[in-house]
Each structure stands twice: as C-alpha cells, then as structure tokens.
N, C-alpha and C positions, 0 to 999 in steps of 0.2 A: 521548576516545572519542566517536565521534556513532554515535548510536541513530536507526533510522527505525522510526515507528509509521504504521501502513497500516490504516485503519480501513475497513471494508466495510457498517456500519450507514447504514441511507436516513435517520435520524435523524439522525447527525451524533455529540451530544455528548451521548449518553446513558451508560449504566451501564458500556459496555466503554470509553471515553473517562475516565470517572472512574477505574476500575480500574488504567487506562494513566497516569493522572496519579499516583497511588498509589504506584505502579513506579517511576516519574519520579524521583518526592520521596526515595522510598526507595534508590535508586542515584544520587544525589545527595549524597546523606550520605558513601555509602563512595567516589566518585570523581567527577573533574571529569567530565562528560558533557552533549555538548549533544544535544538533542533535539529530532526534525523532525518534524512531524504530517503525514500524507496523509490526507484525508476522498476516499476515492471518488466519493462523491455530487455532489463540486464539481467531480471530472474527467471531460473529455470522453474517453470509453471507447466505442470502437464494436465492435461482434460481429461478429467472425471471420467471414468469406464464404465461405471453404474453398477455396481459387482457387491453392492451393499455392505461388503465387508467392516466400513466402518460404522454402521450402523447395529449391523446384527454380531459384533464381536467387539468393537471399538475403534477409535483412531488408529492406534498402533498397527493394527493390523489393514492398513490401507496401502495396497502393493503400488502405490505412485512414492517415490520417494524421490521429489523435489526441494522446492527451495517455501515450500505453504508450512511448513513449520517453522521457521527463521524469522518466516514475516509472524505468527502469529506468535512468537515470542516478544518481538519489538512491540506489537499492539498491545501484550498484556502488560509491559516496563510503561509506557505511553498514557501521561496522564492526559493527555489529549489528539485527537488526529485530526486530519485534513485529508480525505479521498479527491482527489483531482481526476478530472476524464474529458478529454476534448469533446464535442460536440457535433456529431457526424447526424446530420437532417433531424434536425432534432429534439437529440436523443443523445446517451453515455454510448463513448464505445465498447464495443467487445472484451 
C-alpha cells in the first residue's frame, strides 16, 4: 500500500510531521506500506490567475506551469493520503 502525506506547515518538520511519523510507525506494524512525504513549502506552487483557461480548453492549457501536476501525479499512484495543515486561530492555513 503507498500512503502520500502532504504537509501544508511553512515549518516543514514540526509537530504535524512528528504526528504523520507516528501514524507511519503505527501502520507499519499492521501492514507493508510505503510512505511518501510532500512538504509544500519545498514546492513551487503559483496562485491561480483566474484566466479560465483550464476550464474552458482544459488542464493542458493552464499558463502556470509549477510543481500542481507532480503532486497530482503522486495522489493519483496514492492508495491513500494524509493532508496535514497547522492550525492558525482556528482554522487550516493558507
């Protein structure tokens, strides 16, 4: 089984990271599983321009060309995920 963990902290490998390790360890025990870290913070992520392009022609033609296809390759291999996001007044962050 592969697990993807998607971590959303500008920190990296803080407490939701430890937590995710935790999990790790503990579904380790009952089954073979490999596990794949995504840290947001290390991928190049650009904001949406609103240009509908990929709506009204398709993906392909989305003039942002980052790292949102890499990760949506990994979720579709991903027989299961884990989204992680610290908790800023709360609430997920940004």
């Amino acid at each position: 089984m592969n697990i993807i963990a998607i971590l959303g902290s500008p920190k990296g490998k803080g407490n939701g990271y430890k937590a995710i390790q935790e999990l790790e360890t503990y579904l380790k025990i009952k089954d073979e599983i490999n596990f794949k870290y995504i840290f947001l913070k290390d991928m190049d992520i650009k904001n949406c321009k609103g240009c509908f392009l990929c709506v009204s022609k398709g993906i392909d033609m989305c003039p942002l060309k980052d790292d949102r296809e890499l990760i949506e390759k990994e979720i579709e291999k991903a027989d299961g995920i884990i989204l992680n996001s610290p908790g800023y007044v709360y609430n997920v962050s940004g």
